[in-house]
N, C-alpha and C positions, 0 to 999 in steps of 0.2 A: 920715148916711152909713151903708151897709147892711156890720155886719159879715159880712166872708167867712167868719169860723167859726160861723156861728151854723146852718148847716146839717151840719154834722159829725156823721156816725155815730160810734155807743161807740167801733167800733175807730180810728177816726180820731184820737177825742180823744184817746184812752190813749195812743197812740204818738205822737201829740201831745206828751204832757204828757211822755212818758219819754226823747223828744227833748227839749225841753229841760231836762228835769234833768241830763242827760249833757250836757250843755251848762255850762248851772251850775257845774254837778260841776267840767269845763274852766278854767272862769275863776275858779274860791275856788283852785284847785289853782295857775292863775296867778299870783292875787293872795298866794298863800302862796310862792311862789319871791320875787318884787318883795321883799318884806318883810321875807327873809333874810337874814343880814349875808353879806357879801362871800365867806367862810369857808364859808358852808354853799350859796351858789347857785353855786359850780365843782363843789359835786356833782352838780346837776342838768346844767349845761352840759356835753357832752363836748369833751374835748382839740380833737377838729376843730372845733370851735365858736369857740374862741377864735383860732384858723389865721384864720381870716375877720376876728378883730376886730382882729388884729395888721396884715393884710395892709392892712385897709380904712385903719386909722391910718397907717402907712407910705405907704399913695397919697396919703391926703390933705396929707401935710407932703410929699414928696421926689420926686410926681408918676412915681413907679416904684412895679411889681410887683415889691415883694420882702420876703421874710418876716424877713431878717436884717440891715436897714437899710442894702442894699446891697453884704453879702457875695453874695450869688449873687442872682439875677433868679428867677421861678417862672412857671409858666404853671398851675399845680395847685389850682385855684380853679373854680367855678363862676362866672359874670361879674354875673348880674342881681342876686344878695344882693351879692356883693363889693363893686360899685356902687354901691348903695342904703344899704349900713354907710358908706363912703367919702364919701357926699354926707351925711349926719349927720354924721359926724364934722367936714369940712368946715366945716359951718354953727353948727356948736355948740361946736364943740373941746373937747370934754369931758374931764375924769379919767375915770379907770379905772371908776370907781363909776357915774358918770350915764352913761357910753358904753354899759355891762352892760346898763343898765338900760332906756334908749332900746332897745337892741337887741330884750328881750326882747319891748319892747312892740309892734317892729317885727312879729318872728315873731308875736306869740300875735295881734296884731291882722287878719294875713294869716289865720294860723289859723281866724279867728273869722268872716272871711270865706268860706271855705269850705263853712263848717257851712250858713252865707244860704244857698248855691246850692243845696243838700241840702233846706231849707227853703222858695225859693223852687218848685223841682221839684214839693212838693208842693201849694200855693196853686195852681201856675197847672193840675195837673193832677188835683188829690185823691186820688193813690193812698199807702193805707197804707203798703204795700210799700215806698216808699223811706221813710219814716219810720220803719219797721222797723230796716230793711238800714245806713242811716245811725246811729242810735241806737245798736248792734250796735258798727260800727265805731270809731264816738267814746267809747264808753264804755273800749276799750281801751287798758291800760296803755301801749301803744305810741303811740295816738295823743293822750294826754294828756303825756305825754314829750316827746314832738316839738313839742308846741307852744309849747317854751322853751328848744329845743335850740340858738339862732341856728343854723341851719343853712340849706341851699335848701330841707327838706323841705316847709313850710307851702307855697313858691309852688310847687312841682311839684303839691301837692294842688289846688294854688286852679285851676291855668291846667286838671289834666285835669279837674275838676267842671266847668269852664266850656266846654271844647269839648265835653262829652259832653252836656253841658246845651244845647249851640248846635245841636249834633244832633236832640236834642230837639225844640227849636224848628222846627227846618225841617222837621218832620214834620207840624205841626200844620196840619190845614186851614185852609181857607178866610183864608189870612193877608190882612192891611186891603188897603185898593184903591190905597192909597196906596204901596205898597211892590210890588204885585202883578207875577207876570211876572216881565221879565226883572232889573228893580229888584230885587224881592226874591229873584233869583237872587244876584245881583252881593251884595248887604250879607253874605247868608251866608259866599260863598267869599273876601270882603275878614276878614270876623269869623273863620272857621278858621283863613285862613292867618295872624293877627296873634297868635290865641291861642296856635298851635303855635308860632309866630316865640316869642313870651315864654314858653312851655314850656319850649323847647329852649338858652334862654341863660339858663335858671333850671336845669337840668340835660341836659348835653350828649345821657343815652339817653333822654330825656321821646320822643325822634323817634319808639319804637318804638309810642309810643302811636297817636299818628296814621297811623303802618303800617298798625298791625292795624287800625284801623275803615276803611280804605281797602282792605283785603285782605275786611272782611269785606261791605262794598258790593258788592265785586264780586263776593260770592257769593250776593247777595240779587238782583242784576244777572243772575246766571244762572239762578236760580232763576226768577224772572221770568219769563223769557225762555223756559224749557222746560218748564214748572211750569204758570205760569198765562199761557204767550204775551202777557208785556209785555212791551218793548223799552224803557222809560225807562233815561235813564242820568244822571239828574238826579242822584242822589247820589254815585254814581261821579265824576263833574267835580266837583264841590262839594270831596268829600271828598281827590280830588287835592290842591286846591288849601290845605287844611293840611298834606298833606305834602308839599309844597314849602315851606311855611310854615319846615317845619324845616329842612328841607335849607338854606334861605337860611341861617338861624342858625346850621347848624352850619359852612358856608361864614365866616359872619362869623368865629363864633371860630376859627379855622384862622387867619384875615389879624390878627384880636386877638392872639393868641400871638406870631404871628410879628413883630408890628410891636414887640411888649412884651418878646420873652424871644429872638426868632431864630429860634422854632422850632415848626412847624406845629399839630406834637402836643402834647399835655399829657404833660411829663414823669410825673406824677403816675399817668396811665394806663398809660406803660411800667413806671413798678416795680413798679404791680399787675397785670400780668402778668407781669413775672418773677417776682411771688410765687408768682401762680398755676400758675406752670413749674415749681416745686419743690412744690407741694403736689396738683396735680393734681385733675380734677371733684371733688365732693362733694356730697351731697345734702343735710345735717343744715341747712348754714347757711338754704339758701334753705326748705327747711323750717321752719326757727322764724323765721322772717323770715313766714312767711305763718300762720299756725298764731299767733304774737305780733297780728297784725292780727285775727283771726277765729278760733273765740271771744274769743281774747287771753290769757285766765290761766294757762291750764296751766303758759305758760312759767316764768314769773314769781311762782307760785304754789307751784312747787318740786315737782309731783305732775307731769309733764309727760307725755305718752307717751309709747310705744318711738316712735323715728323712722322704724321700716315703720309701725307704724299711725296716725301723721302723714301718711306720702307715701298711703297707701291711700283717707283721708279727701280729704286734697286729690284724688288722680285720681279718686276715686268723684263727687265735686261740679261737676268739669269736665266728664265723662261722663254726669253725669246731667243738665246743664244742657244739653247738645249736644244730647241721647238728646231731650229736651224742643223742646228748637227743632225739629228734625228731624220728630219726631212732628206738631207742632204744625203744620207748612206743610204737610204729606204728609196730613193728614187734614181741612186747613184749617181746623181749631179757632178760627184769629187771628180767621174773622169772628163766631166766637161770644164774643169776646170785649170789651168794649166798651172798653176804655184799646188794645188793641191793633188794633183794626178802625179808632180814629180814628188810631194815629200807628204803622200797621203796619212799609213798611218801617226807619223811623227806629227804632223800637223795637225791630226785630231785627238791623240796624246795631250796637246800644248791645250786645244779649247777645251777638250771636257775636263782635263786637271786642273785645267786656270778655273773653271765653274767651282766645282770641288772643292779648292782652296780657300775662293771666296768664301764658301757657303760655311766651310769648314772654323774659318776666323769667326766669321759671324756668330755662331751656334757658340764659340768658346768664348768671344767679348760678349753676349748675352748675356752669359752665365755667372760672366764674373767682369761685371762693367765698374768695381771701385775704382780702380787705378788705370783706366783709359787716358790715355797720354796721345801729343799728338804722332808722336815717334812709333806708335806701333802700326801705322800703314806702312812700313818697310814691309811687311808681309803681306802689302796686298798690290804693293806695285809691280809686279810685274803682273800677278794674275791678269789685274784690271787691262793693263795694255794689251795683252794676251789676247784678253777676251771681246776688246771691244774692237782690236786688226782683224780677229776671228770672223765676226758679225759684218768687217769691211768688205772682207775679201768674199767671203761667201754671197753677198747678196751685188759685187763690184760689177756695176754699169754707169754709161754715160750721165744719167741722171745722177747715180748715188755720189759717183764724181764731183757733182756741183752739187749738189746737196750738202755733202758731208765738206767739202772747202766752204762754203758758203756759212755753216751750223759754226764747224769746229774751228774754222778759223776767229770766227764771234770771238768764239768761250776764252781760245787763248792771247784774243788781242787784250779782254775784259780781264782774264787774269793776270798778263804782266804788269797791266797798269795799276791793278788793285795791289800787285808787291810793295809797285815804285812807290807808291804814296801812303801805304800801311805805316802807321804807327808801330813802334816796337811790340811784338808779341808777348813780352813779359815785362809792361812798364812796371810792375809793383815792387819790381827786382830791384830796385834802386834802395829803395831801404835798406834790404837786404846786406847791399853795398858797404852802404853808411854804417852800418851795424856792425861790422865786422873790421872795417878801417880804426873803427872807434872803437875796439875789441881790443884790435892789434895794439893801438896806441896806449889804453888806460887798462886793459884788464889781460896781459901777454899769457901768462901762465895759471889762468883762475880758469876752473872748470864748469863748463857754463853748458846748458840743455837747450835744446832747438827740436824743433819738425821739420821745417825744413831750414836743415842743416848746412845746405851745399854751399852754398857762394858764403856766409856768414864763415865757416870753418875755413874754407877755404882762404878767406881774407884775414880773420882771426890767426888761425896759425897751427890749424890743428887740435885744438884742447876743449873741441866742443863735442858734445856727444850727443848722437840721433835717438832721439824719443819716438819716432815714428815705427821704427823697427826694420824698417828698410837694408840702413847698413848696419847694424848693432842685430847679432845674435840673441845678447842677452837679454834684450828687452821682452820677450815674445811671452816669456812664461810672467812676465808680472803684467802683460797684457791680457790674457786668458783669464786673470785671477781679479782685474780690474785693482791692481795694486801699484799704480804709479808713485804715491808716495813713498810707498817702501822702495821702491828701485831709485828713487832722488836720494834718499836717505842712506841709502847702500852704497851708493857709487859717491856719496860725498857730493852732490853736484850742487851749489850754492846759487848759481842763476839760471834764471830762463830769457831766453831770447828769440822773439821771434813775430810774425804779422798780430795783430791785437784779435785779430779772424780764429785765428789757428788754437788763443787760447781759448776760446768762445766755443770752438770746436773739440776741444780734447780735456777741457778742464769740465767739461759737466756731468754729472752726476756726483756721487758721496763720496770717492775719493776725489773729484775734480774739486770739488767745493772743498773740502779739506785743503788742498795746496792752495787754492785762493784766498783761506782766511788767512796764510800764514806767506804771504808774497808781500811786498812791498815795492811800488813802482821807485825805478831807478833813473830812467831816461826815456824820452820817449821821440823817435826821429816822424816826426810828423810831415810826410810829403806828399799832401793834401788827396792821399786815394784810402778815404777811411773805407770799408773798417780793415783795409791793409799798411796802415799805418805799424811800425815795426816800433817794439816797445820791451825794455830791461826791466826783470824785476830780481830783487834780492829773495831767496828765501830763506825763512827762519828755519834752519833744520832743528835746533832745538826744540824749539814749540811743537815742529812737525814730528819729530820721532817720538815726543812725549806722547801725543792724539792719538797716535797712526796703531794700527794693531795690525805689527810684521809678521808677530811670534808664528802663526801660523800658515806663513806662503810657501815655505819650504813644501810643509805635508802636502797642500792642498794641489801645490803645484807638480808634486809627484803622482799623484792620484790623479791630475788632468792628461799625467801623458800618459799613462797606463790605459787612460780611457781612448788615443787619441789611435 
């Protein structure tokens, strides 16, 4: 059998070879999470990580969504992981320990599938440029993070490498005889619309992706058309047809919610933007959210940039990959170029949609930067890779050759080693730990309130409930109404637990101060990262419902959703 690499130019192989060390790199960093006791792998998972393994345990024994074994119902879950943890658990019934663990093997195994498509991209077409651009991206701290987060992050990567990859494909000439036509019209637009369909119930905004390479069809559609007087609209319909893909899904989840919780929306979305109502745009977040994916280190490295000359660097790269295409079509460069003359408009589909996307995230994390997590660059890894093979190929000469090895190989020698010797990403997580062991032990069946909830319930046993609003439907209208004590007082809930931060953060104003006079510290696990130090208190519900003026949340809360 004829090896396919045995024709491999120098540049090939080295980015070859540098893809999968970053790869590698991925899976020792893996196998060193697995390996970890119980105690040191909540550092690596974050708090929402464990929201999913509570949720998915609770479906599988009580056949309901709910985070607090039936104090309140949620709808604040992405559906395609939540499912997928649920049917594990399901089949396996596991302890705390091999359910962690399955899980992670869940995520890093999607993960590792992703990386295939990165890698297959380059087999079926030889260009360096995505061996580059990918290599780049995997080698950062962000995206080796992610790959043990349990989170959706991994399948929002997997499902946008595979519709961008499926774009790919329908570009390529001369496809077999066998599929030809109107056949291999039909398999394409059944393959987009299935990928976006699993996109979009792996993350409700994945839709925006299939937007933009549909918004950017039709500017190749026009281009075309006025440009070079073609009139095809082949990839225009194609591309429709995965964003319908989405739209189906997000339709589904709408009637999922409703048939689980009563309620269309995801509560989860409403209290992040009522956070976002009190914090207003911001630039920083979705700046190191992009700037963490590409180079990656600065962030994390503690040298970081001013955050103008973050935003400068990002619009300078969008702008100059536009400035690129633009040039490119207007001076018809594409036929002097041989990866872009065989899969021309498919391949300028992938750059101006990957622009798009970018641009598209950006303008929506602006908008509404409270809950910027680091898991939501699943939605911009592929664009990024996209965009910045895009910029390889288009401007690829002898120089840009040694340039770009010489640049990018830097960044990803700089990022592996900023993994290898990275402190855990969520060391305050440990409290969290302690808190919940020591839950499980002295307080098994006592109902106890949290913010973040995840690892503490999770270890506890179930019987705490989310004050944040995240997983807990119910909370949302005594947040609106600024009446947390009436909802402690309603649900019976006797203690709070959680970072000494978190109260500092949620207990202030006149009802905060209200549950303060009437708390009483219980325990306090002090491991030495004040003010995240994680601390029990009792609350006097009598005193508190004697103070507290409930008589009127019902009305008031009726009247805020009539307004809403």
């Amino acid at each position: 059998m004829k090896n396919p690499f045995s024709r491999l130019e120098i540049t090939e192989k080295t980015w070859l070879c540098l893809l999968l060390i970053c790869i590698i790199n991925m899976l020792v960093f893996i196998g060193r999470v697995l390996s970890s006791a119980p105690d040191q792998q909540v550092l690596y998972i974050p708090d929402d990580g464990f929201y999913y393994l509570v949720l998915a345990r609770n479906f599988a024994r009580l056949w309901m969504w709910t985070f607090d074994s039936g104090v309140s119902l949620t709808s604040g879950f992405h559906p395609m992981l939540a499912y997928l943890l649920a049917i594990i658990h399901y089949c396996l019934n596991p302890g705390n320990q091999l359910f962690i663990t399955a899980s992670i093997l869940l995520t890093a195994f999607i993960t590792f599938g992703a990386c295939l498509v990165a890698l297959k991209s380059f087999i079926s077409n030889g260009n360096w440029q995505i061996l580059a651009a990918s290599a780049l991206v995997i080698s950062s701290p962000n995206f080796t993070f992610n790959s043990v987060t349990i989170m959706e992050w991994p399948l929002v990567v997997l499902f946008s490498a595979l519709y961008a990859r499926q774009i790919e494909k329908m570009g390529a000439a001369n496809p077999a005889p066998a599929i030809a036509g109107a056949d291999h019209h039909a398999i394409n637009a059944v393959s987009l619309f299935f990928i976006a369909f699993l996109g979009s119930l792996s993350r409700t905004d994945f839709g925006l992706i299939p937007l933009a390479f549909f918004l950017a069809s039709f500017i190749i559609y026009l281009l075309n058309r006025f440009v070079q007087a073609k009139r095809t609209r082949t990839f225009l319909l194609l591309l429709l047809s995965g964003l319908a893909g989405s739209i189906v899904a997000t339709l589904l989840i709408f009637l999922h919610n409703y048939i689980f919780s009563g309620s269309y929306i995801q509560y989860s979305a409403k209290m992040k933007l009522l956070w976002s109502q009190n914090t207003g745009p911001m630039l920083a977040p979705i700046q190191n959210l992009i700037w963490s994916v590409v180079p990656g280190f600065p962030v994390y490295a503690g040298f970081g940039l001013h955050p103008v000359l973050k935003l400068a660097v990002i619009l300078t790269l969008i702008a100059l990959s536009f400035w690129i295409l633009v040039w490119a079509v207007g001076m018809k460069r594409i036929r002097e170029i041989p990866y872009l003359n065989q899969y021309s408009d498919a391949r300028l589909i992938l750059f101006i949609g990957s622009n798009l996307a970018i641009l598209g995230y950006s303008i929506l994390y602006y908008m509404h930067p409270a809950a910027i997590q680091p898991w939501y660059s699943a939605n911009l890894i592929a664009p990024i890779v996209i965009g910045i093979s895009g910029i390889l190929i288009v401007l690829d000469s002898t120089k840009i050759r040694i340039i770009s090895l010489a640049i990018l190989s830097g960044l990803i020698i700089r990022n592996i080693t900023t993994v290898d010797i990275m402190k855990p990403r969520w060391p305050n997580q440990y409290a969290l730990y302690q808190t919940g062991i020591y839950l499980a032990e002295n307080m098994p069946n006592t109902r106890i309130g949290s913010w973040n909830s995840g690892i503490i319930n999770f270890y506890q046993g179930g019987k705490v409930v989310n004050l944040d609003g995240l997983v807990n439907n119910d909370i949302y209208q005594y947040a609106i109404t600024d009446s947390l004590p009436c909802y402690l007082i309603d649900k019976r809930i006797i203690y709070l637990a959680d970072h000494e931060i978190q109260f500092e953060r949620y207990l202030g104003g006149t009802s905060g101060s209200l549950i303060r006079e009437n708390i009483t510290l219980v325990h306090r696990f002090n491991m030495q990262l004040p003010p995240h130090n994680t601390s029990l208190y009792k609350i006097n519900l009598a005193t508190l419902e004697s103070q507290a003026r409930c008589g009127q949340i019902e009305k008031s809360t009726q009247e805020q959703h009539a307004g809403l």
